[in-house]
Every structure is written in C-alpha cells, then in structure tokens.
C-alpha positions in Angstrom: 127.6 84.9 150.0 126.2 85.5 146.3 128.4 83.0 144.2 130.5 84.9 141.7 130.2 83.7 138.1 133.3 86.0 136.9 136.1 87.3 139.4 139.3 89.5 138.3 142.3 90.3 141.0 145.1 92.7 139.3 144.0 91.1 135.7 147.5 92.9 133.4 147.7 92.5 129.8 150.2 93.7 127.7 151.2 93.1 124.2 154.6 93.1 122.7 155.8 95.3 119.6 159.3 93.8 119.0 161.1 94.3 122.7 158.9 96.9 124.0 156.2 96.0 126.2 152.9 97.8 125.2 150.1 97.6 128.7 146.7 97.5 127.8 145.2 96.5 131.0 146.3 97.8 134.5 145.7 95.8 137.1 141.8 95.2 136.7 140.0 94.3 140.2 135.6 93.3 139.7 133.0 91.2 140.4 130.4 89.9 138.4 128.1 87.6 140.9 125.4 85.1 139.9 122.4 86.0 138.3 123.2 89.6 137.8 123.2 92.0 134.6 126.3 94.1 134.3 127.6 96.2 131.8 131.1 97.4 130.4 131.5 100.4 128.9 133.8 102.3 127.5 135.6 103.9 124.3 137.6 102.6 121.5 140.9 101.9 122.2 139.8 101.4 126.2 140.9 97.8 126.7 137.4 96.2 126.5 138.2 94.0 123.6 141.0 93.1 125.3 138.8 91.7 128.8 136.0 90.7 126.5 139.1 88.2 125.4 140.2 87.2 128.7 136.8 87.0 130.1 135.8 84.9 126.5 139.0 82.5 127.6 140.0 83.5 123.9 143.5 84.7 125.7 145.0 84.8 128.7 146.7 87.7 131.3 149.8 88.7 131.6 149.8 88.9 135.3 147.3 88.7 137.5 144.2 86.2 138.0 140.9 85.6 136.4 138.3 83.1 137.7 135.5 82.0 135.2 132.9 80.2 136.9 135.0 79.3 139.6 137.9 78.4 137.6 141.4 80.0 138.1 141.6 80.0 133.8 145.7 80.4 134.4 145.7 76.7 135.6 144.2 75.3 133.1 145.8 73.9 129.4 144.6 75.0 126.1 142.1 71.9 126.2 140.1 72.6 129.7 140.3 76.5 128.7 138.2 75.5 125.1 136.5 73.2 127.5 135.4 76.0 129.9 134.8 78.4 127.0 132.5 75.6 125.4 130.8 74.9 128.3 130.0 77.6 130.6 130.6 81.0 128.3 127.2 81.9 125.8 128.8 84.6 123.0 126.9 87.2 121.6 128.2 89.6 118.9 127.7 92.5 117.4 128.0 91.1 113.3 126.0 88.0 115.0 128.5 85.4 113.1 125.6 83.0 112.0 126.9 80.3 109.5 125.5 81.8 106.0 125.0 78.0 105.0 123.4 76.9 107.5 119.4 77.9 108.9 118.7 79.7 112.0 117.8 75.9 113.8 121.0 75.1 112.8 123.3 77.2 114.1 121.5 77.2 117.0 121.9 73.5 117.8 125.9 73.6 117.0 126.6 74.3 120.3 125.2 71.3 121.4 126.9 69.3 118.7 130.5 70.2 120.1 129.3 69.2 123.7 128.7 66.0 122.2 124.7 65.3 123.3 122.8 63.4 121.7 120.6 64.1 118.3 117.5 63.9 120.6 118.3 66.0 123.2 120.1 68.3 120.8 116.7 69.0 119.1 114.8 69.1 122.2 116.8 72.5 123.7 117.1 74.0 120.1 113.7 74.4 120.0 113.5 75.0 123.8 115.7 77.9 122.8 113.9 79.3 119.5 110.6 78.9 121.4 112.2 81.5 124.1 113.4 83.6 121.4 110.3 84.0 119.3 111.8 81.9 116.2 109.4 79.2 116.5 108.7 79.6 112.8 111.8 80.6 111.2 114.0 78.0 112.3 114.0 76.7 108.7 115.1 80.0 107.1 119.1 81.1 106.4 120.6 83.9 107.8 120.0 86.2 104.5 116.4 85.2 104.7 115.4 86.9 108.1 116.0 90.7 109.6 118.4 91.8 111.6 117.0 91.4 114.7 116.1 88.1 113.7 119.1 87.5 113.4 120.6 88.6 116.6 117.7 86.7 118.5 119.1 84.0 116.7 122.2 84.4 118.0 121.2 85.2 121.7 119.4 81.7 121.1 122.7 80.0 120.1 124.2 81.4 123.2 121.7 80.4 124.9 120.7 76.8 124.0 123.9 75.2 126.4 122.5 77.5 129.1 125.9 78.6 129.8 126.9 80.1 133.5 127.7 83.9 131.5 126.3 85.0 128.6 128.7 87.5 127.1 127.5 90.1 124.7 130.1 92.2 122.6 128.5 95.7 121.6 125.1 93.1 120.8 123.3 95.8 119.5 125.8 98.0 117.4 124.0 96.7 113.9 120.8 97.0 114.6 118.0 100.3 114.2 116.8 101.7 117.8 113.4 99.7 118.0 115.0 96.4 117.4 117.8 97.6 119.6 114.6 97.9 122.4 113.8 94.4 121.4 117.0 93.0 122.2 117.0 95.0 125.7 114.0 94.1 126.3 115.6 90.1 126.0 118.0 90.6 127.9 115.8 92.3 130.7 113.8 89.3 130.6 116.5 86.4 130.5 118.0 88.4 133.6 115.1 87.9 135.5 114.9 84.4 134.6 118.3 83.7 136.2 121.1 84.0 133.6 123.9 86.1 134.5 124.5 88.8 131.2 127.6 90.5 131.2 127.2 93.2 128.0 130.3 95.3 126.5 129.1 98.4 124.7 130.6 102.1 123.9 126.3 103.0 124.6 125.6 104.4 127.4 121.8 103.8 126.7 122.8 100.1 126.1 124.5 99.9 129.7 122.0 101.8 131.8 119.4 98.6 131.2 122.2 96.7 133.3 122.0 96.7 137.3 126.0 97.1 137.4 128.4 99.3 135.4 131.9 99.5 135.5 133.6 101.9 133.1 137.3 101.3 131.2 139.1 103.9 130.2 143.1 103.5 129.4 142.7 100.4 130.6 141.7 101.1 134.4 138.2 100.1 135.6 136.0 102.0 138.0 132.1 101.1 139.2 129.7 103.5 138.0 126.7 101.9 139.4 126.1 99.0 141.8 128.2 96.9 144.1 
C-alpha cells in the first residue's frame, strides 16, 4: 500500500463572527499518496486558502482529522506542529516572499538555518538546490536584481533545499507571464518524476491539468475530478 504523505477524514473548519458559527469547510475526505502530483482547484471564496492552512499546519480544524506525513497534526502542541511544518512541509507562493535584503543563496539556505545543520552542510544543499534550479550563477544577486521567474525558481529552491515530504504550492504561478509560467510546470513535471510529492492550489485549470490528481472545492465540498 502506496504510503500517504497527506490524509484528510471529515476535515470541518469554521470561523466565528461574534456567536455565530460561519463553516468554511464541510467535512473534507482525500488522499494525497507518496510521490504523486496533485492539484486543488477551485474559485475564490471556495475554502482553498482555508486547506492550504491546515494542510501548511499554519491552523488547525474544527472537527475532523488531518494526518501530515503520518502525523495526526490535532495531537500535537504548537511546538511539534512548527516542528512538522519546518521539517516535512516545502512552501511555494504565489508573491514568492523572498527576503528583499537578502540574495537568492540566502534565502535559500534559511531553511536550513532553522533546522539547525551545520554551516557546511548548509552550503552543500544550497547549492545542491540552486544547481537543480538553474541559479547556479545568480545566487549572489537580490531579489530586485533577477526576473520573475527567477525569482519563483528561487523559491521552489527554498522549498526545496530541506527536501521536505510535500511541497506545497499556493496559486505558484499567478505572477508570472505564460512562458515562464511553462517554465515553472515544466519544474514541477520534473521534480515529480524525481520523487517529490507536489501538491499545487490554483483557480487555473491549465495550471492543474499538468497534475496526475485533481480534486475540485467549491463551497467548501471536495470532489475528484481526475485520478484515484
């Protein structure tokens, strides 16, 4: 049996305005196994922020269960959820959020630098990582120095470099123009065969259909569209 990497049984969310209970989420049930590409899509306002925050461990469910890796992330404190998200969760975004002040090298080894490894091993899979990426010579540039898909190769880098168990991409190519948006795909594609297991939220259909699964949100309810 394929090992599942993220696993969601009723997954509720609701928010509170004042007294009255507000559901985003109802009662989510997937499957994300090892090693495969999936994709979320769905509208504004569907609840994928919402799951890309639960999924992220940046908050928890209301009711429900949601295993990251393995991990039942309602059992754990603050500390081992941060620990978890540090660890085995690689974040990709759509404004890439690249420290202005610091160079593309950089941010790439920070990761590595909250794990705690050392300076020489740090170094080693930073550049591990920028040679996968193609950054080999721009690791020395800022942010504001490169393009944009520079920039988000960067970033796929920095998610990358702790070679995480997910690597979880938030609308990854909603800033960028359609050939570097191919060049990102094409990325992704490639990581996917190497192994890592890409889960990709987007409102593009064009975006999802390069994943092998697709689930669709809408008023918070999930359906497959494609796969298992």
């Amino acid at each position: 049996m394929v090992e599942a990497v993220v696993e969601t049984k009723a997954l509720r969310k609701s928010y509170f305005l004042g007294k009255e209970e507000v559901p985003v989420l109802h009662g989510l049930d997937f499957v994300m196994p090892k090693g495969q590409y999936g994709a979320i899509m769905g509208p504004s306002g569907s609840g994928k922020s919402t799951l890309l925050n639960i999924l992220g461990c940046l908050d928890r469910p209301t009711g429900g269960e949601c295993f990251i890796a393995g991990r039942d992330t309602a059992k754990l404190s603050e500390n081992e959820l941060a620990e978890l998200r540090c660890r085995e969760i690689g974040f990709v975004f759509q404004a890439f959020n690249l420290l202005p002040r610091l160079t593309l090298e950089q941010n790439i080894e920070l990761p590595l630098q909250y794990l705690g490894l050392p300076k020489k091993q740090r170094r080693k899979m930073t550049a591990e990582a920028m040679e996968r990426l193609g950054l080999g010579e721009r690791g020395r540039h800022l942010p504001a120095e490169v393009s944009g898909g520079q920039k988000q190769r960067a970033a796929i880098a920095r998610a990358l470099v702790k070679r995480p168990a997910l690597l979880l991409a938030d609308e990854p190519t909603g800033n960028l123009d359609s050939t570097t948006t191919e060049e990102v795909l094409q990325i992704f594609d490639e990581l996917n065969r190497e192994g890592n297991t890409i889960l990709v939220i987007t409102h593009e259909s064009d975006v999802a259909k390069r994943a092998r699964l697709e689930w669709h949100i809408r008023d918070g309810n999930i359906s497959t569209i494609r796969g298992v």
